[in-house]
PLY file of the C-alpha trace (Angstrom):
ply
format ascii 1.0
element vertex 77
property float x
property float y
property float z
element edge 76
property int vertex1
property int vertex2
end_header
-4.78 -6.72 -21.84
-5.24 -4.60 -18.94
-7.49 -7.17 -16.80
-11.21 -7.96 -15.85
-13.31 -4.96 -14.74
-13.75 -5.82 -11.21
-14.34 -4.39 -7.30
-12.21 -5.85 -4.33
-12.42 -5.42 -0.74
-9.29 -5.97 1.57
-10.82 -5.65 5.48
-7.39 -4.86 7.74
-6.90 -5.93 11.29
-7.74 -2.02 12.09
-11.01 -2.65 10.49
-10.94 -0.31 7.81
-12.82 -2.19 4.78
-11.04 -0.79 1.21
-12.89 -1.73 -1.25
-11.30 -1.08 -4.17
-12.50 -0.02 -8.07
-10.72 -1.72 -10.90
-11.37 -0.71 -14.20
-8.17 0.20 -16.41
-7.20 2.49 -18.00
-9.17 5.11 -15.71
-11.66 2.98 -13.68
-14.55 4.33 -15.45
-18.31 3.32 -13.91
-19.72 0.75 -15.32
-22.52 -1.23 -14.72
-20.09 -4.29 -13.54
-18.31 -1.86 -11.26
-21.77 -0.56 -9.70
-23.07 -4.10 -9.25
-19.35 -4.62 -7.49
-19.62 -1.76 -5.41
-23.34 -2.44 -4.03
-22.18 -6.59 -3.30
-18.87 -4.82 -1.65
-20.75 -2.68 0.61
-23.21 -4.98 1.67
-20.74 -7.41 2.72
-18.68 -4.88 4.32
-22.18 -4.08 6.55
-22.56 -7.99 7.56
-19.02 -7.57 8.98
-18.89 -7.31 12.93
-15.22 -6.58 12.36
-15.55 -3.80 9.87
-15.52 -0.33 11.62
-15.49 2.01 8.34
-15.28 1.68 4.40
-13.20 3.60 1.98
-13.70 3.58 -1.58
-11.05 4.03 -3.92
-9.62 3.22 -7.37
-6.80 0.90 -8.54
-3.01 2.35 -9.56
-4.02 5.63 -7.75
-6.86 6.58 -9.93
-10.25 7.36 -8.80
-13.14 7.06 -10.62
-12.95 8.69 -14.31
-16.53 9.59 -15.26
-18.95 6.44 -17.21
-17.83 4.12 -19.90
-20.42 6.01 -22.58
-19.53 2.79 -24.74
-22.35 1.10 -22.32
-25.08 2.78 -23.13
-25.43 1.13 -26.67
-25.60 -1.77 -25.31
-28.58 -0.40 -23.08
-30.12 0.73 -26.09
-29.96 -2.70 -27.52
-31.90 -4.62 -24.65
0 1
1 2
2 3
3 4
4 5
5 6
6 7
7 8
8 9
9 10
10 11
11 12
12 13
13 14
14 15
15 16
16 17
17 18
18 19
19 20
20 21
21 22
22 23
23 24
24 25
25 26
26 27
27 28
28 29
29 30
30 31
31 32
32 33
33 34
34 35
35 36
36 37
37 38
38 39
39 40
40 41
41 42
42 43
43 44
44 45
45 46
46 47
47 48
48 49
49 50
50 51
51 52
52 53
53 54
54 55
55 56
56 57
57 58
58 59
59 60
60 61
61 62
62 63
63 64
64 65
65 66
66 67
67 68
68 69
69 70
70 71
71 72
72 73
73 74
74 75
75 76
């Protein structure tokens, strides 16, 4: 299994905030991951001690388009 779908932030002591997506195999959006991204960020704001954010994906991938596989499950609620 390839692990939960999830977004992490690291701050550094240079206070650069990396928040991180984490969505295997190619970090796909998904509604977990946007809900991740908008707690990440607003944390990262109520930081005094973060100067800038950078967004990026786990094991060198970036985001890879929308898990379409959602949208059923839209559909259904």
């Amino acid at each position: 299994m390839a692990g939960p779908i999830r977004v992490t932030m690291e701050v550094g002591a240079d206070g650069v905030a990396l928040i991180t997506i984490c969505n295997p195999p190619v970090n796909a959006l998904h509604p977990i991951i946007i809900q991740g991204l908008k707690e990440k960020y607003a944390e990262a704001l109520d930081r005094d001690d973060v100067k800038a954010i950078v967004l990026t994906g786990a094991a060198g991938k970036f985001c890879g388009g929308f898990d379409i596989n959602v949208f059923s499950k839209v559909h259904e609620t």
